[in-house]
C-alpha positions in Angstrom: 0.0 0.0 0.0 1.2 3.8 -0.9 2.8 5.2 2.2 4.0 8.9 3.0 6.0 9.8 6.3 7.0 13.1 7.2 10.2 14.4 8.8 12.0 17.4 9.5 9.4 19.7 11.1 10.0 22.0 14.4 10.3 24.9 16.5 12.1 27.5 14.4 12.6 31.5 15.0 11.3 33.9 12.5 13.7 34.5 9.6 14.9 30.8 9.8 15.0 27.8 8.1 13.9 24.1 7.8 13.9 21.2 5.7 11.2 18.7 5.5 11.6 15.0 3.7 8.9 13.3 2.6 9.7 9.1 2.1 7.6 7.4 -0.4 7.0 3.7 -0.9 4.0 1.7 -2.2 4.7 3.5 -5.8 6.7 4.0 -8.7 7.7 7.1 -7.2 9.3 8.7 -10.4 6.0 8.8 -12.3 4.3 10.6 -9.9 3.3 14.3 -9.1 4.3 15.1 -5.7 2.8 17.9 -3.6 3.1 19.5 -0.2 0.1 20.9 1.7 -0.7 22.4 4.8 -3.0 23.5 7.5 -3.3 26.0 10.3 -5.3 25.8 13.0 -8.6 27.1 12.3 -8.2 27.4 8.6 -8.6 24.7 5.3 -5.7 23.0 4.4 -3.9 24.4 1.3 -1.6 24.0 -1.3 2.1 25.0 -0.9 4.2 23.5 -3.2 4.1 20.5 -6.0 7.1 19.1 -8.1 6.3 17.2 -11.3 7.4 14.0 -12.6 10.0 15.8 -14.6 11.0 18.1 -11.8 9.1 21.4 -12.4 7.8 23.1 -9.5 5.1 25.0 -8.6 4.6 27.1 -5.9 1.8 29.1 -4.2 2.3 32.7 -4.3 2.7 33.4 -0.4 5.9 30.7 -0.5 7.3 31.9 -3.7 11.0 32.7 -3.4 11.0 31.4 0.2 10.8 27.7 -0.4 12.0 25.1 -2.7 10.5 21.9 -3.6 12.9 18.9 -5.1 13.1 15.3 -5.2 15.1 12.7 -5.1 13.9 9.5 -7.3 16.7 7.3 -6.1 15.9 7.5 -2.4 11.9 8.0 -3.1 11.4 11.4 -1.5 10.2 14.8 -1.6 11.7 17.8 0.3 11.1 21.3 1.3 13.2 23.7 1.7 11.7 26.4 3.5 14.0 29.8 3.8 12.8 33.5 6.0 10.4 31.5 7.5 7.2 33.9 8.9 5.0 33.3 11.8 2.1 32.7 9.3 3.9 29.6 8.0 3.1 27.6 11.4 1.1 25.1 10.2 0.9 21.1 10.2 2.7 20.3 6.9 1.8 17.2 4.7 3.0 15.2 1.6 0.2 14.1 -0.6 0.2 12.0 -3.9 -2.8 11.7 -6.2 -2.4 8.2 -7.7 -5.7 7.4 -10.1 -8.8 9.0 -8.5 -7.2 8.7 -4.6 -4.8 11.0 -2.5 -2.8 9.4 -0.1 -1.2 11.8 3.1 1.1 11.4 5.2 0.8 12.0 9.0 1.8 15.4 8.5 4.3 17.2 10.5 4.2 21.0 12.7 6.1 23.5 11.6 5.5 26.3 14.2 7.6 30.1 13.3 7.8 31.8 16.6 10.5 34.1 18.6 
């Protein structure tokens, strides 16, 4: 079965920095669009970043030029980057992949921006 588990989340002050990995397995991971989402409390869960098959990104336009999405087909995961982090970025942080007409998430992971 298709599982996604996050890592790399944390307690981080404003203007700083983390990585997240996302770990793949129960797919062909290199065929797949790979996206990452998130959600603050009290508000819908939203799009942040996504990363073709090919390795094109797309970003929403509160991240762009803060954050980088990439992957890594050989170790079957997804990372991001995320530079001049702002209070507004705390959030619970998940990888998704649409495979057919199902999304599979991960467990998700908090990112919390705070001094």
């Amino acid at each position: 079965q298709v599982q996604l588990v996050e890592s790399g989340g944390g307690l981080v002050q404003p203007g700083g920095s983390l990585r997240l990995s996302c770990a793949a397995s129960g797919i062909i991971f290199r065929l797949y669009l790979m996206k990452w989402y998130r959600q603050a409390p009290g508000k819908q869960r939203e799009l942040v970043a996504a990363i073709t098959r090919g390795g094109s990104p797309i970003y929403a336009d509160s991240v762009k030029g803060r954050f980088t999405i990439s992957r890594d087909n050989a170790k079957n995961t997804v990372y991001l980057q995320m530079n001049s982090l702002k209070p507004e970025d705390t959030a619970v942080y998940y990888c998704n992949v649409p495979v057919l007409q199902d999304d599979y998430w991960g467990q998700g992971t908090q990112v919390t921006v705070s001094s």
